[in-house]
N, C-alpha and C positions, 0 to 999 in steps of 0.2 A: 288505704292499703293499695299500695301502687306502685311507682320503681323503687326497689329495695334494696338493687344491687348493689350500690356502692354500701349501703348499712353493713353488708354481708360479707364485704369484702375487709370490712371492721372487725367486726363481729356477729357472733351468729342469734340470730331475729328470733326474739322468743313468737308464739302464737297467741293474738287479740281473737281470744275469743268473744269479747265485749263486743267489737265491731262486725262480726260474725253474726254474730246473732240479732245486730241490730239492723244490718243490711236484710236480713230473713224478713224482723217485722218488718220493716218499713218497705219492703219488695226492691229496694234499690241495688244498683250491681257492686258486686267487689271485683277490681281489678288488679291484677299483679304483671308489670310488665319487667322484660329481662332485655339486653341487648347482647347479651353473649352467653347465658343458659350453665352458668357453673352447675358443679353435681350440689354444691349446699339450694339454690334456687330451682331443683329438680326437685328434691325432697321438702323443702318448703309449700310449694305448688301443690305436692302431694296431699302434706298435712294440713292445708286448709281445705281442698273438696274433703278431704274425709272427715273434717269437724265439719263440714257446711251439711255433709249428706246426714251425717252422725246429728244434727239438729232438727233436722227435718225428719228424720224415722226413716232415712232411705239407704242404711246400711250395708240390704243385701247390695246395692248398685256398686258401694264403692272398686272391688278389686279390678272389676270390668271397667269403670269408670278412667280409673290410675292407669289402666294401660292404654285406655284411648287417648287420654291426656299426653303422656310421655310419646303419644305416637304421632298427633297431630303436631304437640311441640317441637318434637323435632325435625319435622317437614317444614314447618316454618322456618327454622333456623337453617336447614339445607337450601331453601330457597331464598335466603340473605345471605348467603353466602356465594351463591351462584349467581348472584346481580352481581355481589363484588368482583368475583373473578371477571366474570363478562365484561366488565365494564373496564377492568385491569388491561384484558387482553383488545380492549377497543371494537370487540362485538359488538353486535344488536343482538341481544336475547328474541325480540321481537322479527327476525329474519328468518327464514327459514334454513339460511345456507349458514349465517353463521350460529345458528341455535346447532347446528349437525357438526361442524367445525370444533365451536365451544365442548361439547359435553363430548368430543374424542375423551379430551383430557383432562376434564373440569374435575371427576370425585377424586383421581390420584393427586394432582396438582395440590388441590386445598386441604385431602386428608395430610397431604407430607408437612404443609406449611398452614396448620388450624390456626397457630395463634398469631399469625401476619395478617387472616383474615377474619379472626374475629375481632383485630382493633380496628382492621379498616371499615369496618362491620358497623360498629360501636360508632366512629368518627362519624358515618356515614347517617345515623341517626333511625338505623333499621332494626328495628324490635320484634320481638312474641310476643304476646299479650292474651295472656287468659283469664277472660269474662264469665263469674260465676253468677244467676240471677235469679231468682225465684219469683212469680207472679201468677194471678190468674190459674195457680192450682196447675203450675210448669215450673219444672227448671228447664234454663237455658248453659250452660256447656258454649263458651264460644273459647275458637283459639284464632285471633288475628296476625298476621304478617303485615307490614306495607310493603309490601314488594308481588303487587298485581301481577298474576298468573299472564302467561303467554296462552293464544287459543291452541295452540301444540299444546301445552302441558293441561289445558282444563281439560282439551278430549280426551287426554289419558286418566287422568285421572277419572272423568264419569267413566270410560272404557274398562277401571280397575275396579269401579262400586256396580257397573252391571256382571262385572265378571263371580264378583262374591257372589250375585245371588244365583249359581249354578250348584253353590257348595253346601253339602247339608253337616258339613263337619271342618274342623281344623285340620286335622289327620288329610282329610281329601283334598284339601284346598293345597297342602304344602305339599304332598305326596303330586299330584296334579302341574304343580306349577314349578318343581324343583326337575319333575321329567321334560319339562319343557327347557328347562334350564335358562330360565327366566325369571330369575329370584325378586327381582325390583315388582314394588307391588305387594307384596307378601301381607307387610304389616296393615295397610288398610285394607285387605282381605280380611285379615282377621279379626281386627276392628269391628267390620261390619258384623260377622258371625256370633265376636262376643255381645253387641247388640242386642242382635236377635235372643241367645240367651235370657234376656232381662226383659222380652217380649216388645221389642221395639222391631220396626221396618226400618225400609230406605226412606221412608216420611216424614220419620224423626231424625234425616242425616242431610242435612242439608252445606256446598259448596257456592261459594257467591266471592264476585268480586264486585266493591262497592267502595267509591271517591278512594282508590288508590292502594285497597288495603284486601287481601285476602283473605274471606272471611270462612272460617270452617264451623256451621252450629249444630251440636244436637242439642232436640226439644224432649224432655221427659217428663210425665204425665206424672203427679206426683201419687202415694199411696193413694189409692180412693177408700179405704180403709182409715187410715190418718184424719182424711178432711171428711168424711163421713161423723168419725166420733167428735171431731174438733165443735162440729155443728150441734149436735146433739147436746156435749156438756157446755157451751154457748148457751143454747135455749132453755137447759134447766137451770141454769145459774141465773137468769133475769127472773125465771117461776119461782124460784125459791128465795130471792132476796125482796123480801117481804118487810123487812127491817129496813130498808134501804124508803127513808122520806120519801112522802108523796109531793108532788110538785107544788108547791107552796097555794092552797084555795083563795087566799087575795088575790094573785095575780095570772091564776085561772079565771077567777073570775072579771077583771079588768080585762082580759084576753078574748071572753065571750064577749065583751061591748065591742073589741077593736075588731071584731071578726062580723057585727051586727050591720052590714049597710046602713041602715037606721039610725045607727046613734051617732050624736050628736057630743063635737070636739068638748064642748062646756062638761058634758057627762064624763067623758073619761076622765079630763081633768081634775076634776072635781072627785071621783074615785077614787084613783091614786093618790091626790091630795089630802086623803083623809085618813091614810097610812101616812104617819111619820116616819117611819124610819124607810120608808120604799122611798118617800120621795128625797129623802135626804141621799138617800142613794144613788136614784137616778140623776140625782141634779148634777150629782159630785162625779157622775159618768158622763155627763151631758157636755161639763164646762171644764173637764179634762184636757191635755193638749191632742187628744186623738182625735177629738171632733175637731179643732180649732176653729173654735165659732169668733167672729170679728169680736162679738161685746159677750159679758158673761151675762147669763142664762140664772134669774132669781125665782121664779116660779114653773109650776108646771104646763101651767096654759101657753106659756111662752117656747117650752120644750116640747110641746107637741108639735106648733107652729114652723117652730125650727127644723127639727127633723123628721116629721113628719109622724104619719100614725103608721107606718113599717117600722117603722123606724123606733120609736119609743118600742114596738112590742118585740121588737128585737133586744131592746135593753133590758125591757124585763126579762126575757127570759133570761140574759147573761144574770143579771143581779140575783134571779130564781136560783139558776144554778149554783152559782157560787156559795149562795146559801143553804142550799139543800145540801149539798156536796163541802165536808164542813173542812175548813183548812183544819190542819196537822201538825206535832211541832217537830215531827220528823222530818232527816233532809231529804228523803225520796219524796216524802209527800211536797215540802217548798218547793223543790225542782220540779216536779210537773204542773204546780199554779203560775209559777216562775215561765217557766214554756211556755204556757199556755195563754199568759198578760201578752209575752212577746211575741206570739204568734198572730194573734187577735191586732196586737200594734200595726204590725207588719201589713197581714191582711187588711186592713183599714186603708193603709196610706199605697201600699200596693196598688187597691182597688180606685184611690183617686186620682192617681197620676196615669193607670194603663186602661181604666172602664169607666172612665168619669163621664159618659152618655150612657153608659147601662144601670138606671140607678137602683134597678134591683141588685144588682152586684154589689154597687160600693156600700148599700141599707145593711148588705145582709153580712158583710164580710167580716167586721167585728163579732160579730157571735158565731160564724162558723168558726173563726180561727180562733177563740176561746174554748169552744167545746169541740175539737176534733178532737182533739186525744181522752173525750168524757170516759170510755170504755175502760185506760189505763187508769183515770181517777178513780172510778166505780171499784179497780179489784185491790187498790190502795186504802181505801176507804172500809173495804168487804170485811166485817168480822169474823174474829176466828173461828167460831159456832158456824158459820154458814160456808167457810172453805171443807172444814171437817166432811159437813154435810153433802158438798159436793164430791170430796174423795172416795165419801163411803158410795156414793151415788156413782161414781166409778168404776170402783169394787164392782159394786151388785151385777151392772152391764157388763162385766170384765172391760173394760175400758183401760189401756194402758196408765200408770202411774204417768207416764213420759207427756200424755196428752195432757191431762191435769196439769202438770207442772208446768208447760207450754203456755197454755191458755194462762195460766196465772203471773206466768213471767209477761205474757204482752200478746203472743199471737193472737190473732185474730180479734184484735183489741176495737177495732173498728166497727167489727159483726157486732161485738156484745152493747157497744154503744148505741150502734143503731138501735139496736132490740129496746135499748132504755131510751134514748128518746120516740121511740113510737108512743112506748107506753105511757111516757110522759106526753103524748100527743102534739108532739113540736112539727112545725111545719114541713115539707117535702122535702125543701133546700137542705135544711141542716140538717137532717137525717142523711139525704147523702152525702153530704159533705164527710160526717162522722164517718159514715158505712166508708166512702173509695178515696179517702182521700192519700190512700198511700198507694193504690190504683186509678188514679184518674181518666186511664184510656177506658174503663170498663163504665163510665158514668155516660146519661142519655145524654144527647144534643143541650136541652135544654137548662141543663147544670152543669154542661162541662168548663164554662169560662170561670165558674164560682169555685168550683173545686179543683182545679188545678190554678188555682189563681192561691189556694190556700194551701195545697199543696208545695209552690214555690216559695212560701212566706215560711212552712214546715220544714222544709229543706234550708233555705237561708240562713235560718238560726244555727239548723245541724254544721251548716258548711262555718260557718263565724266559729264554731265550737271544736273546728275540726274533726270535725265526727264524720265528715264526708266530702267529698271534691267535687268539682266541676263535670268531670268525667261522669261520676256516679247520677247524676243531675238529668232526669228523663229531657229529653231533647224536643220531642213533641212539645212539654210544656213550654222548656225555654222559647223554641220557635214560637210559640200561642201569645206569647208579651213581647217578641220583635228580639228578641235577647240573643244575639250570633255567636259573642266566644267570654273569655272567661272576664276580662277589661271591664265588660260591659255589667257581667255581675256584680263583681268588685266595687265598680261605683255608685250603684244601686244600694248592695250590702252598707258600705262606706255610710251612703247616704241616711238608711235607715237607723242604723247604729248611734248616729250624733244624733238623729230626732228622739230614739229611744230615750236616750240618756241627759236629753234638755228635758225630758216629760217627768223622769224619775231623781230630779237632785232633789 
């Protein structure tokens, strides 16, 4: 979801709410950018914050929201168009003399002749860009310009957000500022005021200019009511799935030797090997092209040797899982094992080409990127009897339907996995991996290369699938594997695609 305008200038863009609601789970941003702001791309803009806010249970915010949006964007696009003129008349915006010069004439000039400059506008490669994002229990609200503020217009404008906080109403602001007879300013006056309304400060308004681009964000706190109940029917829904297999006692118990300092390689070997169908398993995960071991792997003694004893109890638990958590012959259920092989691929060969001296990373990276998404398998797999059960469990708390249906669709799909593999006792790493991996900046030091390493393996598939851009792609992580612009993705992507697909003919 991103330049739509020439679609629009087609025909007019129905609304993805698929893609909506999937940028929510996965905390990733949607962006919609314009380079000349038609009225259909006014009202588009509109009807996605109001389906974005409308998902999130933040409905009271919308109407305040819409006006601050139509207010920001259009300050963008007056300040792309005030480059152009300036630049028309061989000004320096960035002067003093001729910034006083320019704006004699600048709003009559371009209101008489809008659409001379909004092609020069367009030519020129100057856009709006409104970033909607959800994270960390915030949305973020950003409206960008590239067209860097001048320090004359940044002190006006802080001088126009310290002046709203003198005003305890609309009425006074306008009455106030209309006697002065100084109308400019009006509208982020009142911006701020509507704000406050919705119990936000100037702390959630933040103006920045950053590599070239004006950047306008508010931060808003999301329900604490919402994510209050979200947790709640999370933690009863892991109490009460009681039906839901216990983590398989063979390779619990093979897991207390590999966890024994004491014991001895022959013993585990020899454990494992005494299940046939585990070792047929393992061997068959062992001598896969994901390991790509030089010779193939016939026994188990030899699969320890090989990859070690992390390594092997990382296998089991994928093969635990996979078993526990039983395939489907529905297509939601195939598409999320489907993901989930490819994510685990990815994360693998990721992990050997960009942490190949961290070998805790590259051990563990196949089984975090098979079980991140455990939490959406768990409520695909959830019987009917025990969804029932949590509706009525709902009910009783007054818990909204809306929350229920949330968590069931995907939210907080992360928290409920976590919760199951504790219970299943799986080690620190992929617990959090499960837990942030659609959050990676919220993860300790010491699992942040793991999980945004699986994170970018999660995203990679989405971007292959079209389900998300470059743009949408946290930056943080790309910068964390050396990754600068989108070229470099691309042949990465590229690359893992033909190994995928050499592993699966």
């Amino acid at each position: 979801m991103t330049d739509i305008e020439h679609n629009m200038q087609q025909q007019k863009v129905t609304l993805d709410l698929s893609k909506i609601k999937m940028a929510i789970r996965a905390g990733i941003p949607l962006s919609i950018t314009t380079y000349t702001f038609p009225r259909e791309m006014n009202l588009y803009m509109e009807d996605v914050l109001t389906a974005f806010l409308n998902e999130l249970d933040q409905n009271h915010m919308a109407e305040y929201l819409k006006y601050c949006l139509n207010e920001l964007v259009t300050n963008g696009k007056k300040a792309n168009t005030k480059r152009i003129f300036f630049k028309e008349k061989g000004l320096d915006i960035f002067d003093d003399k001729d910034y006083e010069i320019g704006m004699k004439t600048c709003k009559e000039d371009t209101m008489n002749n809008i659409k001379h400059y909004m092609t020069l506008q367009k030519n020129a490669g100057l856009y709006v860009k409104l970033i909607l994002q959800t994270r960390n229990n915030k949305i973020k609200m950003e409206v960008r310009n590239n067209s860097e503020m001048a320090l004359r217009e940044y002190k006006r404008m802080h001088d126009k957000l310290s002046r709203a906080q003198q005003y305890t109403s609309v009425d006074q602001a306008m009455s106030q500022i209309l006697d002065d007879s100084e109308g400019a300013g009006l509208g982020i006056i009142i911006m701020v005021l509507m704000l406050e309304k919705i119990g936000l400060t100037e702390e959630n308004f933040q103006i920045l200019c950053e590599n070239g681009e004006t950047i306008t964000r508010i931060i808003l706190p999301l329900n604490e009511k919402t994510q209050k109940e979200l947790s709640v029917v999370s933690h009863e829904f892991v109490k009460i799935i009681d039906s839901l297999p216990q983590f398989p006692e063979s390779i619990t118990k093979i897991n207390q030797l590999l966890n024994d300092p004491d014991s001895k390689m022959s013993d585990i070997a020899a454990l494992i090997s005494s299940d046939v169908s585990l070792t047929t398993d393992l061997l068959k995960l062992v001598n896969s092209a994901t390991f790509a071991l030089s010779s193939p792997c016939h026994n188990i003694a030899d699969a320890v040797k090989l990859v070690g004893l992390r390594g092997i109890k990382n296998m089991l638990l994928s093969v635990g899982s996979i078993n526990t958590l039983p395939k489907v012959n529905e297509a939601s259920g195939k598409e999320l094992w489907t993901h989930a092989y490819k994510v685990a691929f990815y994360s693998y060969n990721l992990a050997r080409n960009f942490c190949a001296k961290d070998r805790h990373v590259v051990e563990d990276s196949y089984v975090c990127g098979l079980l991140h998404d455990m939490g959406k398998l768990i409520f695909e797999f959830a019987h009917p009897e025990i969804l029932n059960h949590l509706k009525a469990l709902c009910d009783e708390k007054g818990i909204s339907i809306s929350v229920f249906e949330k968590l069931v669709a995907g939210v907080n799909h992360g928290e409920v996995g976590a919760l199951i593999a504790e219970k299943w006792n799986f080690p620190e790493s992929i617990i959090a991996v499960i837990r942030y991996h659609h959050e990676p900046d919220m993860v300790n030091s010491e699992e942040k290369r793991l999980v945004n390493l699986v994170y970018l393996a999660d995203m990679l598939v989405h971007y292959q699938a079209e389900e998300v851009e470059y743009n949408q792609i946290d930056t943080d992580a790309l910068a964390l594997f050396g990754i600068s612009d989108e070229n470099q993705l691309l042949s990465i992507s590229d690359s893992l695609i033909k190994s995928f697909e050499r592993e699966n003919k």
